[in-house]
FIRO-614446 format. One record per residue (C-alpha): residue number from 0; x, y, z; residue in one letter. Coordinates in nm, 4 decimals, always signed. Each point is the difference from the previous one (the first is absolute). Example, Ala and Ser with C-alpha at 12.3 -4.5 7.8 and 13.67 -1.06 7.14 Angstrom:
+-----+----------+----------+----------+------+
! pos !        u !        v !        w ! code !
+-----+----------+----------+----------+------+
!   0 !  +1.2300 !  -0.4500 !  +0.7800 !    a !
!   1 !  +0.1370 !  +0.3440 !  -0.0660 !    s !
+-----+----------+----------+----------+------+
This chain:
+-----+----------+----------+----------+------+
! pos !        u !        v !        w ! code !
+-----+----------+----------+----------+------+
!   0 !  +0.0000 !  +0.0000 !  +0.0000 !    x !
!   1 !  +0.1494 !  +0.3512 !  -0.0925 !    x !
!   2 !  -0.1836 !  +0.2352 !  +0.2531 !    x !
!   3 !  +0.0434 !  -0.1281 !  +0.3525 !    x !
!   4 !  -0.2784 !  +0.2127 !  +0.1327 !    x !
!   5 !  -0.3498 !  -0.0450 !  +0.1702 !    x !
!   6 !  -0.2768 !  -0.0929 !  -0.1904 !    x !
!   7 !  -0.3497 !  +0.0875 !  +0.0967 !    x !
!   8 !  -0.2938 !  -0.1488 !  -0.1755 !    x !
!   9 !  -0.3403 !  +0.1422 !  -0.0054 !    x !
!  10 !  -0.3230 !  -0.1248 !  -0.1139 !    x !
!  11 !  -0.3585 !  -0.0383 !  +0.0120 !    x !
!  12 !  -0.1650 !  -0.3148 !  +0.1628 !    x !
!  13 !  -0.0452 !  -0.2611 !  -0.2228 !    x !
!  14 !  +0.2363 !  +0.1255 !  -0.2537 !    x !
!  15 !  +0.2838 !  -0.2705 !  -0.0170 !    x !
!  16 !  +0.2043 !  +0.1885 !  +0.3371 !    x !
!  17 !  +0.0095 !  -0.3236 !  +0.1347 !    x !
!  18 !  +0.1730 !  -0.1818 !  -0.2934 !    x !
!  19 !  +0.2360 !  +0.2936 !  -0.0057 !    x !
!  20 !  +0.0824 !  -0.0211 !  +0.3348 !    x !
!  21 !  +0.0475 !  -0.4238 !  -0.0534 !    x !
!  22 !  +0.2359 !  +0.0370 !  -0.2719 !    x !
!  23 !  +0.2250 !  +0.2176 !  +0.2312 !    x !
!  24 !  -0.0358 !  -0.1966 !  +0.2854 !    x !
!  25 !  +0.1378 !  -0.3026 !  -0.2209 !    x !
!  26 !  +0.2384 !  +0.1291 !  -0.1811 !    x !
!  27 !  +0.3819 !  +0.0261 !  +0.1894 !    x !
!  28 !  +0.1371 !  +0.3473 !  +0.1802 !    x !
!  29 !  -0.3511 !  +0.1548 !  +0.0488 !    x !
!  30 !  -0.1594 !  -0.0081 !  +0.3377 !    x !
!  31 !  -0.3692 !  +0.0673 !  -0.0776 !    x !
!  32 !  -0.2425 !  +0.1492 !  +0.2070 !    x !
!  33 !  -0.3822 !  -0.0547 !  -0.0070 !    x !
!  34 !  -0.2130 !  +0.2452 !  +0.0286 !    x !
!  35 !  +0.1806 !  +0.1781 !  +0.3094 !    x !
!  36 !  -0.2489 !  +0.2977 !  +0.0742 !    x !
!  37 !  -0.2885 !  -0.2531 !  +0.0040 !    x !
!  38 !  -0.1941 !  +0.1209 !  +0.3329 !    x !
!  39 !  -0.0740 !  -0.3541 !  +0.1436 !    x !
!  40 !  +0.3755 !  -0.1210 !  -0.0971 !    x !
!  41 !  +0.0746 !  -0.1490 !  +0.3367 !    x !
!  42 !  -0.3395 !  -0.2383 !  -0.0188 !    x !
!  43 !  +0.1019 !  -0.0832 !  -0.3400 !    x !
!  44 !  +0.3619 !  -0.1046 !  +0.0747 !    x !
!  45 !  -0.1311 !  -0.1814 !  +0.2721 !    x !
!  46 !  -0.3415 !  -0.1723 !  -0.1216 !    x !
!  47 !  -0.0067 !  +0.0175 !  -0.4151 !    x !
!  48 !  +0.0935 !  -0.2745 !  -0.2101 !    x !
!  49 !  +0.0107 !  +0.0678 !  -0.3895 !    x !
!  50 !  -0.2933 !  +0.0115 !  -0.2249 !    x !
!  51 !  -0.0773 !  -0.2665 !  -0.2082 !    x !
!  52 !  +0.0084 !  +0.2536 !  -0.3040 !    x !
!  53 !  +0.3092 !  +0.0822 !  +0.0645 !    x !
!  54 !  +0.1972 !  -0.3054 !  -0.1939 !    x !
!  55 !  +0.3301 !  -0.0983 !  +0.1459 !    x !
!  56 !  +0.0452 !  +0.2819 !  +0.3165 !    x !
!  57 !  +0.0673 !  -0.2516 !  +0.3080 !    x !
!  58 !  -0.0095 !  +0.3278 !  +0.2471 !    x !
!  59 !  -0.0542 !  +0.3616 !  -0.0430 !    x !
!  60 !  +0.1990 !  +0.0694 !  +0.3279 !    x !
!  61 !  +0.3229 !  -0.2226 !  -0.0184 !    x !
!  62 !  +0.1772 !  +0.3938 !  -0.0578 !    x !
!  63 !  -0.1028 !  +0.0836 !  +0.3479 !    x !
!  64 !  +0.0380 !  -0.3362 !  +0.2133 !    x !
!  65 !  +0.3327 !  +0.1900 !  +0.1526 !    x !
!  66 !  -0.1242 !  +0.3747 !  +0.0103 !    x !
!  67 !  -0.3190 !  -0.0685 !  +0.2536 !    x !
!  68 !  +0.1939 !  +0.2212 !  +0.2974 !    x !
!  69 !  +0.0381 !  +0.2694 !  -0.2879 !    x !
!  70 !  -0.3790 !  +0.0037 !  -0.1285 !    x !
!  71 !  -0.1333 !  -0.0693 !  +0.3386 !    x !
!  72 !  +0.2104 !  +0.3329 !  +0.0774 !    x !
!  73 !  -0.0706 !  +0.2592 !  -0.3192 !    x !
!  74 !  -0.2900 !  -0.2198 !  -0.2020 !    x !
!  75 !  -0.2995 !  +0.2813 !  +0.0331 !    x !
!  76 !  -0.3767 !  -0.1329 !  -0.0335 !    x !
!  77 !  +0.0102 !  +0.3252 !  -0.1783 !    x !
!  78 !  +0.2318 !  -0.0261 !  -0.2830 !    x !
!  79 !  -0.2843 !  -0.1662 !  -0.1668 !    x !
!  80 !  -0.3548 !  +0.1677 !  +0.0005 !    x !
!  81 !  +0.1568 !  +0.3694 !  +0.1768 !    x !
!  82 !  +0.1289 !  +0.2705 !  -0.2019 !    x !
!  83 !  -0.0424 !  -0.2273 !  -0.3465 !    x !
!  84 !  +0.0977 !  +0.3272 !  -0.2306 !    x !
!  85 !  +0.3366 !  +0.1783 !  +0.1276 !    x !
!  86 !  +0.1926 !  +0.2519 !  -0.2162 !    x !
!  87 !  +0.3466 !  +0.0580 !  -0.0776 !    x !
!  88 !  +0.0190 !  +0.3197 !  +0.2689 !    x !
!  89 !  -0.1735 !  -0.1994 !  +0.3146 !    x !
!  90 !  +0.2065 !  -0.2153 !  +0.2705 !    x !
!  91 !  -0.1141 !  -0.3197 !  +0.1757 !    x !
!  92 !  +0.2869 !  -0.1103 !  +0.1812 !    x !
!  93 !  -0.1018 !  -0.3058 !  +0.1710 !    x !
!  94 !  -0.0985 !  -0.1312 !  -0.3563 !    x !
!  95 !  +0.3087 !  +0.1199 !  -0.1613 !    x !
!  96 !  +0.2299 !  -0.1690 !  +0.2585 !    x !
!  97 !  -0.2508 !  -0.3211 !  +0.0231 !    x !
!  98 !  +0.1658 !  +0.0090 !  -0.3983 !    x !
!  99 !  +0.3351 !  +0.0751 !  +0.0978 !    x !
! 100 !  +0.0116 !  -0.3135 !  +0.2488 !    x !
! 101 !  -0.1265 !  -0.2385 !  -0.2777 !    x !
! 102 !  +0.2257 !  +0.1308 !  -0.2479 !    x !
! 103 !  +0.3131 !  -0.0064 !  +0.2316 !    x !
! 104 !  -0.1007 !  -0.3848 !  +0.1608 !    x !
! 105 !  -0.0121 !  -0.1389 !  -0.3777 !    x !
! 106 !  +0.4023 !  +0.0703 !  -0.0287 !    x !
! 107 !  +0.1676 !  -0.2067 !  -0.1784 !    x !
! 108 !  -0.3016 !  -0.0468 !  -0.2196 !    x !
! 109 !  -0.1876 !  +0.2744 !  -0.2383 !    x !
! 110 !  -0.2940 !  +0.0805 !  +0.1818 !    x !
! 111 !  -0.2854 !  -0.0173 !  -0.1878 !    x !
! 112 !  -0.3284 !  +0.1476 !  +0.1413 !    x !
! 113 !  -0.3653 !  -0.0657 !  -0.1182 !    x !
! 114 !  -0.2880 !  +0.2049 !  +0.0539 !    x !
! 115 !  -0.3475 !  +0.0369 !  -0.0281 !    x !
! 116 !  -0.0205 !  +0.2901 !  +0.1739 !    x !
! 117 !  +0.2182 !  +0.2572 !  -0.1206 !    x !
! 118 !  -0.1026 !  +0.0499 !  -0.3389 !    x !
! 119 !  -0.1151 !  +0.3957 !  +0.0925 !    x !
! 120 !  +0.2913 !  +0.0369 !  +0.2434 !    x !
! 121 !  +0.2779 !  -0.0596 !  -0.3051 !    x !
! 122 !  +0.0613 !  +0.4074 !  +0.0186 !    x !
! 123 !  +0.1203 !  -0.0643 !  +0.3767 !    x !
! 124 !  +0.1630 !  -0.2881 !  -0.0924 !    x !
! 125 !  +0.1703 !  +0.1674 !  -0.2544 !    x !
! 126 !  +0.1366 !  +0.2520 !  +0.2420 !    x !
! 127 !  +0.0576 !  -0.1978 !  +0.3138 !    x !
! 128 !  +0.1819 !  -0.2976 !  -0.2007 !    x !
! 129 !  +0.1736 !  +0.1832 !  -0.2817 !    x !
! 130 !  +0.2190 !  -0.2758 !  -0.0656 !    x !
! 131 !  -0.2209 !  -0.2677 !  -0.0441 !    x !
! 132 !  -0.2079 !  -0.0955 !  -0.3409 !    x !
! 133 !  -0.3492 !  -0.0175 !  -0.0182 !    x !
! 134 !  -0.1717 !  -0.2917 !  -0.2296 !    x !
! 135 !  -0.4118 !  +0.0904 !  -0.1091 !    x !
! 136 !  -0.1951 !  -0.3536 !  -0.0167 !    x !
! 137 !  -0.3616 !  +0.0394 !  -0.1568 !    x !
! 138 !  -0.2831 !  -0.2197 !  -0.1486 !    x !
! 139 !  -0.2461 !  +0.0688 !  -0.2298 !    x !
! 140 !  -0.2909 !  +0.1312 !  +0.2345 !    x !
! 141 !  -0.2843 !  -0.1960 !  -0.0668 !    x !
! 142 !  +0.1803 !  -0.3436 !  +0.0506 !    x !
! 143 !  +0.1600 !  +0.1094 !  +0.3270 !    x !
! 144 !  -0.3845 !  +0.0978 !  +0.0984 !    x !
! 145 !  -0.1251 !  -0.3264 !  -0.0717 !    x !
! 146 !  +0.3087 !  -0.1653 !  +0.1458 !    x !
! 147 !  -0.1064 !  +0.2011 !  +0.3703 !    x !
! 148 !  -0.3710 !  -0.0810 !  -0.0240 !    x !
! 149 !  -0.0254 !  -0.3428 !  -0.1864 !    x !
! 150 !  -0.0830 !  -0.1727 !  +0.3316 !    x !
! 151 !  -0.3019 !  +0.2583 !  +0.0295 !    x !
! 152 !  -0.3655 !  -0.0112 !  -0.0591 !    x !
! 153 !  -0.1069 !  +0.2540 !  -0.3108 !    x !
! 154 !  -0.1657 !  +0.2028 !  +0.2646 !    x !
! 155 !  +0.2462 !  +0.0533 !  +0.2383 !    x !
! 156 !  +0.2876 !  +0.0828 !  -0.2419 !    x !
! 157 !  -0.2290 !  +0.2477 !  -0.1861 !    x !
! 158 !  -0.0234 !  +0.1814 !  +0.3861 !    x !
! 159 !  +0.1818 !  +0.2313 !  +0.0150 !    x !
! 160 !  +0.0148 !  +0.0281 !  +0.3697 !    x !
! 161 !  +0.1177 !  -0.3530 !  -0.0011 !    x !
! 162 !  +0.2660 !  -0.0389 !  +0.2565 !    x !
! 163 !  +0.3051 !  -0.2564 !  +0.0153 !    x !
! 164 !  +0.0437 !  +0.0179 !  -0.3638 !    x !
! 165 !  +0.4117 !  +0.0954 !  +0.0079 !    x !
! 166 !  -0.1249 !  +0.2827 !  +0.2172 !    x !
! 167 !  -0.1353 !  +0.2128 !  -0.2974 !    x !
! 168 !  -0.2197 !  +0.1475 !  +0.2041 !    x !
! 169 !  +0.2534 !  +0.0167 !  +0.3418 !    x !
! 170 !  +0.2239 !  +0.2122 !  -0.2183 !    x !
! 171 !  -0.3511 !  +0.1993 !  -0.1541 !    x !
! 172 !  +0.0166 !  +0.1051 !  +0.3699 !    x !
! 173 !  +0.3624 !  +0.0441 !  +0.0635 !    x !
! 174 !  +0.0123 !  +0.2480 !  -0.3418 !    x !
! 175 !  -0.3024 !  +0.2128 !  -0.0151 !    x !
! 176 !  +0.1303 !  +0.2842 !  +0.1484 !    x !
! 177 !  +0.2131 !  +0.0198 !  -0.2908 !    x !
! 178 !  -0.2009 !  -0.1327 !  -0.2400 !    x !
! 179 !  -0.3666 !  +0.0737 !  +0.0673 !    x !
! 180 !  -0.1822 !  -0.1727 !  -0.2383 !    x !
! 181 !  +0.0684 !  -0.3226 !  +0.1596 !    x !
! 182 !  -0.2104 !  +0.1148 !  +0.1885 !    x !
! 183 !  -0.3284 !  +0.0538 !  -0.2365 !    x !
! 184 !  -0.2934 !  -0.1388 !  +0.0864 !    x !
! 185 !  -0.0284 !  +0.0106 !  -0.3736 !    x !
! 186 !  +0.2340 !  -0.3652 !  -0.0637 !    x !
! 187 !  -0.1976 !  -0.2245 !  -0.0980 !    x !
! 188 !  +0.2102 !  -0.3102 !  -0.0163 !    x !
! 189 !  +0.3155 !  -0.1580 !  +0.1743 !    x !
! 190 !  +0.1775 !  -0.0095 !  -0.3605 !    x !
! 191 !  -0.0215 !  +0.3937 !  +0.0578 !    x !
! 192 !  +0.2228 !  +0.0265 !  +0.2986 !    x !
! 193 !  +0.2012 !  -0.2864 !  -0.1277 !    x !
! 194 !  +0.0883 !  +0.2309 !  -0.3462 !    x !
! 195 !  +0.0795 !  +0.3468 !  +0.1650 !    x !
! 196 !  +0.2362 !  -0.1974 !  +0.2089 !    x !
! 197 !  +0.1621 !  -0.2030 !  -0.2960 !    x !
! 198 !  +0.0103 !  +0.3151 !  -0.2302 !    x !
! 199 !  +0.1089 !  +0.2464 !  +0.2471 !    x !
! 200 !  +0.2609 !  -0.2998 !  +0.1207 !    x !
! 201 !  +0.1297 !  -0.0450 !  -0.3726 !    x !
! 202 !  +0.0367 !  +0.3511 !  -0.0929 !    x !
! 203 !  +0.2581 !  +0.0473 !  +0.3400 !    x !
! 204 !  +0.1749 !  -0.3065 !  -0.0798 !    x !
! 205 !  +0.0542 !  +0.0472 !  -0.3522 !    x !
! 206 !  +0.1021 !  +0.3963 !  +0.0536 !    x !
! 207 !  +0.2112 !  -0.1071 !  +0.2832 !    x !
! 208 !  +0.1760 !  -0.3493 !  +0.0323 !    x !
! 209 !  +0.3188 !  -0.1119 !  -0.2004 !    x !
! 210 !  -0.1502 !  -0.2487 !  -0.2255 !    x !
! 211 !  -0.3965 !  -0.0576 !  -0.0886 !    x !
! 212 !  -0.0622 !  -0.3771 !  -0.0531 !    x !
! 213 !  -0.3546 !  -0.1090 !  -0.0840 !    x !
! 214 !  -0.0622 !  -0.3494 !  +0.1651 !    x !
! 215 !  -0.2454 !  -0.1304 !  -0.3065 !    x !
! 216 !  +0.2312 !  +0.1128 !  -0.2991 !    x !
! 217 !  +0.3523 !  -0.0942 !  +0.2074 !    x !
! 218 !  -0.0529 !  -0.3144 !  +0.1866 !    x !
! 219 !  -0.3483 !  -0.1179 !  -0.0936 !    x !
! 220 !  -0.0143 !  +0.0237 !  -0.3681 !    x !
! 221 !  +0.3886 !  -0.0160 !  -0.0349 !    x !
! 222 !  +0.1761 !  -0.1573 !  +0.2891 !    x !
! 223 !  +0.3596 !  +0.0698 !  -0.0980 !    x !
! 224 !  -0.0806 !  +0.3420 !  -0.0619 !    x !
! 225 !  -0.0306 !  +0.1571 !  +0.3800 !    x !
! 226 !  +0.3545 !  -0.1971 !  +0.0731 !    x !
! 227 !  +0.1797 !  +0.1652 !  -0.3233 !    x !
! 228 !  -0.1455 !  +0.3553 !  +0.0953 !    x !
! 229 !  +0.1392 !  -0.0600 !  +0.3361 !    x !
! 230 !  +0.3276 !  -0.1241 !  -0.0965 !    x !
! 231 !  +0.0189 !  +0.2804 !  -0.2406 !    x !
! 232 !  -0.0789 !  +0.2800 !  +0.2477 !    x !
! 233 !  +0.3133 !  -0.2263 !  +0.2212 !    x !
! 234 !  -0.2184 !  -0.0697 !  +0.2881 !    x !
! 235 !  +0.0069 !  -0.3605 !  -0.0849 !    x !
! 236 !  +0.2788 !  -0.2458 !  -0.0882 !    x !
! 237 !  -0.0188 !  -0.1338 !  -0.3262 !    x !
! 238 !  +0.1684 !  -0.2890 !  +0.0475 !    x !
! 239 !  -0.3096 !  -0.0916 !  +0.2391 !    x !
! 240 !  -0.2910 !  +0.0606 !  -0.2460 !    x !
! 241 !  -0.0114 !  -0.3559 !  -0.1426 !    x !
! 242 !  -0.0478 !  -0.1318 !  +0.3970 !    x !
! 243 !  -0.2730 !  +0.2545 !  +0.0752 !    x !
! 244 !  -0.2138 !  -0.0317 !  -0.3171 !    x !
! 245 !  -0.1842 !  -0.2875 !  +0.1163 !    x !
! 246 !  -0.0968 !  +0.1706 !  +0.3042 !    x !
! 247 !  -0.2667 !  +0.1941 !  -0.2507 !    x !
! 248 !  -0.2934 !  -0.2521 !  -0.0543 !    x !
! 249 !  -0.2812 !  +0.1133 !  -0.2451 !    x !
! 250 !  -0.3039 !  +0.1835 !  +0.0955 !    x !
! 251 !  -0.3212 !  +0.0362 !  -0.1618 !    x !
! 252 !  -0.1192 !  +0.3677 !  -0.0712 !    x !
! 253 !  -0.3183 !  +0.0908 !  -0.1112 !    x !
! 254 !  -0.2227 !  -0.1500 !  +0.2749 !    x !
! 255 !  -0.1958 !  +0.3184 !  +0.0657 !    x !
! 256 !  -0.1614 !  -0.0627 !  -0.3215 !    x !
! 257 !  -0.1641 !  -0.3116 !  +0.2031 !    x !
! 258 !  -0.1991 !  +0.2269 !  +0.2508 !    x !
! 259 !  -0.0032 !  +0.3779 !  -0.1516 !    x !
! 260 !  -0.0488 !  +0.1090 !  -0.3835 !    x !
! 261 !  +0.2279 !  +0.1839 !  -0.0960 !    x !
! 262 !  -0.2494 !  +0.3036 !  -0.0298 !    x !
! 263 !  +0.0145 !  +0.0134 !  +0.3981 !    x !
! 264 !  +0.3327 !  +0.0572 !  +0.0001 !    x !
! 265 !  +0.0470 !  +0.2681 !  -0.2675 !    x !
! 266 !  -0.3264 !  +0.1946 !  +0.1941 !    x !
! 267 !  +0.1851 !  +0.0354 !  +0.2722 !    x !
! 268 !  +0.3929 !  +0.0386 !  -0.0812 !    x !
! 269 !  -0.1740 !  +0.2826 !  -0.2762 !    x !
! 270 !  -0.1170 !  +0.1932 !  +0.3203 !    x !
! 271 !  +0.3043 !  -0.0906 !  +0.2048 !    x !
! 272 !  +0.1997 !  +0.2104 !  -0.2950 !    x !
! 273 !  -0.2087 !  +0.2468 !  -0.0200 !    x !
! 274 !  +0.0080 !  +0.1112 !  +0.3872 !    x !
! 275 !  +0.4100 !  -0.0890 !  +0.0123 !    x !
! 276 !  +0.0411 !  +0.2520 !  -0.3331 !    x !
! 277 !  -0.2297 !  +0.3410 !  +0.1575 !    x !
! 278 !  +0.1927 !  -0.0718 !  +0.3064 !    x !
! 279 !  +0.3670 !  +0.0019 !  -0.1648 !    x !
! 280 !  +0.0896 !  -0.3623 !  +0.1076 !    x !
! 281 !  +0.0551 !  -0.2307 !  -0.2870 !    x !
! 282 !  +0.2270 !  +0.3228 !  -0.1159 !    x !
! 283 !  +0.1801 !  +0.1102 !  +0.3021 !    x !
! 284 !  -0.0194 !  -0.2954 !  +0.2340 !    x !
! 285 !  +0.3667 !  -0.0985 !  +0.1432 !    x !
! 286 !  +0.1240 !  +0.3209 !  -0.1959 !    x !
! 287 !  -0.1208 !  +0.2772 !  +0.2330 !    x !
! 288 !  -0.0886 !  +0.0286 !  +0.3372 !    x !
! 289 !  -0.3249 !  -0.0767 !  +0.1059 !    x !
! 290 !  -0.0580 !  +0.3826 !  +0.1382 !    x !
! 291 !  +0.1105 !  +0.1307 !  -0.3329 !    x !
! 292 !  -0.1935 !  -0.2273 !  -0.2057 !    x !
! 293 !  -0.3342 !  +0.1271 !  +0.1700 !    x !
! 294 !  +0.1237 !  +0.3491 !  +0.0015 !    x !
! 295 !  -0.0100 !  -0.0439 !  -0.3853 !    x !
! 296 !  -0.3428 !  -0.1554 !  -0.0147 !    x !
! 297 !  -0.1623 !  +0.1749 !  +0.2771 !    x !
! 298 !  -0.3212 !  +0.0284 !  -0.1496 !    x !
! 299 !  -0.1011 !  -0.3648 !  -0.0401 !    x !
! 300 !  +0.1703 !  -0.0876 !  +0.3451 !    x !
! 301 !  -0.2255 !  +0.2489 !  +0.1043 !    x !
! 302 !  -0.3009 !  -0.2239 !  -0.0102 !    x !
! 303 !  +0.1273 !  -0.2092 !  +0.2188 !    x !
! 304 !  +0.0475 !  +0.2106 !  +0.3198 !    x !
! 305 !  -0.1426 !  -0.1192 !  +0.3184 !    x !
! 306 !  +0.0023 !  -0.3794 !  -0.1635 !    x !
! 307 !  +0.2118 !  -0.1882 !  +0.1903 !    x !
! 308 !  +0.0027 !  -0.3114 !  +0.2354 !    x !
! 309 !  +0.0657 !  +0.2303 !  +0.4143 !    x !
! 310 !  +0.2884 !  -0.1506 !  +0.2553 !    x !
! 311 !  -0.2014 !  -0.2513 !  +0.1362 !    x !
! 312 !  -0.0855 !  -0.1773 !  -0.2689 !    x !
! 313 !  +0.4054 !  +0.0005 !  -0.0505 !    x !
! 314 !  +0.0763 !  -0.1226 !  +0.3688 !    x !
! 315 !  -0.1978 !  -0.2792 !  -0.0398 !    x !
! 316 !  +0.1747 !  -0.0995 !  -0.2612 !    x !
! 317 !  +0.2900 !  -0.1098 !  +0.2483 !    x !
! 318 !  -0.2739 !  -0.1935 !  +0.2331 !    x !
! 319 !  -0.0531 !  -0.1887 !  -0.3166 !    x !
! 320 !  +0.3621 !  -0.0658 !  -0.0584 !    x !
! 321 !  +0.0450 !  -0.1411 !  +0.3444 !    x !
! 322 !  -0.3013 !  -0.2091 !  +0.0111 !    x !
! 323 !  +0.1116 !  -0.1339 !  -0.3465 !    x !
! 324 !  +0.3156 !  -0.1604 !  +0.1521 !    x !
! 325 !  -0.1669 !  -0.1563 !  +0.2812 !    x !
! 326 !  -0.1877 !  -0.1159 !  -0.2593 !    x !
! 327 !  +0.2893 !  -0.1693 !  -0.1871 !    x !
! 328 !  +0.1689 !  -0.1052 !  +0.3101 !    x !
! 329 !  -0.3748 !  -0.1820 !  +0.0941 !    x !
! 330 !  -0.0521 !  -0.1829 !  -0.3397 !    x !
! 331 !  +0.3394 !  -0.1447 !  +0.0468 !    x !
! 332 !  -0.0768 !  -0.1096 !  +0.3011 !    x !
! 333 !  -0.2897 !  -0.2132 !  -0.1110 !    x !
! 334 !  +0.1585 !  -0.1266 !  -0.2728 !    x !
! 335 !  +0.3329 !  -0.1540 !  +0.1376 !    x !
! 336 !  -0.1545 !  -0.0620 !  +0.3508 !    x !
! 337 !  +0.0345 !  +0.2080 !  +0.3533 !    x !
! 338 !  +0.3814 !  +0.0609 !  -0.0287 !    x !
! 339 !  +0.0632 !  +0.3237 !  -0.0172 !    x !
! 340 !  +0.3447 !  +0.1033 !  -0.2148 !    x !
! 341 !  +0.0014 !  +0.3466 !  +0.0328 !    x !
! 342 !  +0.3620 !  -0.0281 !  +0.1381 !    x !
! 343 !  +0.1290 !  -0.2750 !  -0.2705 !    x !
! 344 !  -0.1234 !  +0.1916 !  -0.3631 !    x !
+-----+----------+----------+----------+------+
């Protein structure tokens, strides 16, 4: 590999950041992290076992098995639903040094970060980690949609107060003060809140990361493709591409068309577009400042004054978090028996 620095990748759920992460995590002189600003990542080292989707990963947490004193110490409940959009000029120190320790504790090793959180923090990253390289993961939106709601009734993934879905809604909460119309009453479906997030997500990571890499033309359509671009780039040893390509087994696309027409879709990403373009997003987005870009569309911000989710409705979203690890750490429990193994991850 010819740059020995950090590499952080962020995605969207569902969009492949898991095989991304995998091929790291196999190949040699990379110690890869998963997901490390996950809020409930102490019940998850200590209780979660892979997903059967996820082909060929024997633990997400193997990075961590000798770091527990270190995330017990500077992990933050929240790094992951708190403070989801940060800009290059503001300072979180206890998340920047949480970084610091993970990067520093992967030495020898390239440390290799994944994310599904910090797709509207890359700014901060950028400024906080200067150093490090930032790779943009993203999936064409309506199959990572059906991919998050496939085990759902029509009904309830049409809701779009449905909750538990890859917290779409949790981070509807966590951002409307920035971006109000997650708040409408107006959405009508979950699809909605599922493609603000993905297009306001791809416009920051393709206007701010090192290298874009689209999960259905690199690695699903074209396996050797993703490895080349990241050999190219010289995050990735060549020599290692022919022992990582069969980590990339084929996926089907298209399976929205089983549930939705494809008129649904375009209905809704049509007025998605519409309200992102009058309020300067899809063109300034990960460019400028959030302040600036509402400064410049004032007038259709405007309409959206007084709509937005008040603190309480945000504090509880840290009640959740908590009673979602308990959670974790109870289905475990019932699952492998009374033992408890919350000091033997």
């Amino acid at each position: 590999m010819s740059k020995q620095v950090p590499l952080f990748i962020t995605a969207r759920f569902r969009s492949g950041s898991t095989l991304l992460w995998h091929i790291f995590d196999q190949a040699k002189g990379y110690h890869a992290y998963y997901e490390p600003c996950h809020d409930n990542l102490l019940a998850h080292i200590r209780y979660t076992l892979p997903m059967d989707s996820h082909r060929g990963v024997q633990s997400y947490w193997a990075s961590y098995q000798n770091q527990l004193p270190l995330i017990e110490n500077r992990h933050q409940p929240e790094f992951g639903l708190s403070r989801l959009l940060l800009e290059a000029h503001e300072s979180w120190d206890e998340l920047k040094f949480y970084l610091q320790s993970l990067l520093q504790s992967a030495a020898p090793a390239i440390p290799v970060l994944q994310f599904n959180r910090i797709d509207f923090r890359l700014p901060w990253i950028r400024t906080h980690f200067p150093t490090a390289r930032i790779v943009h993961l993203y999936r064409d939106s309506r199959d990572s949609y059906f991919s998050m709601t496939r085990h759902l009734a029509p009904e309830a993934a049409d809701n779009p107060g449905q909750g538990h879905v890859y917290d779409l809604l949790e981070w509807s909460v966590a951002l409307a003060e920035y971006f109000p119309f997650l708040a409408d009453p107006g959405i009508q479906s979950l699809y909605e809140r599922h493609y603000y997030f993905w297009k306001l997500s791809y416009l920051m990571g393709r206007r701010c990361s090192d290298l874009s890499l689209s999960y259905d033309a690199d690695f699903r359509d074209n396996p050797a493709l993703g490895l080349e671009k990241l050999s190219q780039a010289g995050y990735l040893d060549s020599r290692q591409i022919d022992d990582l390509g069969p980590l990339i087994q084929p996926q089907s696309s298209g399976q929205w068309a089983e549930r939705y027409a494809e008129s649904w879709f375009q209905t809704i990403e049509k007025r998605c577009e519409q309200m992102l373009d009058e309020l300067g997003l899809n063109a300034y987005f990960g460019r400028l400042p959030l302040a600036e870009i509402k400064k410049q569309h004032a007038a259709a911000w405007s309409r959206y004054e007084g709509l937005s989710l008040n603190d309480p409705a945000r504090s509880l979203l840290m009640e959740y978090s908590r009673q979602r690890s308990e959670v974790t750490r109870l289905l475990f429990l019932v699952r492998n028996g009374s033992k408890d193994c919350s000091d033997s991850p």
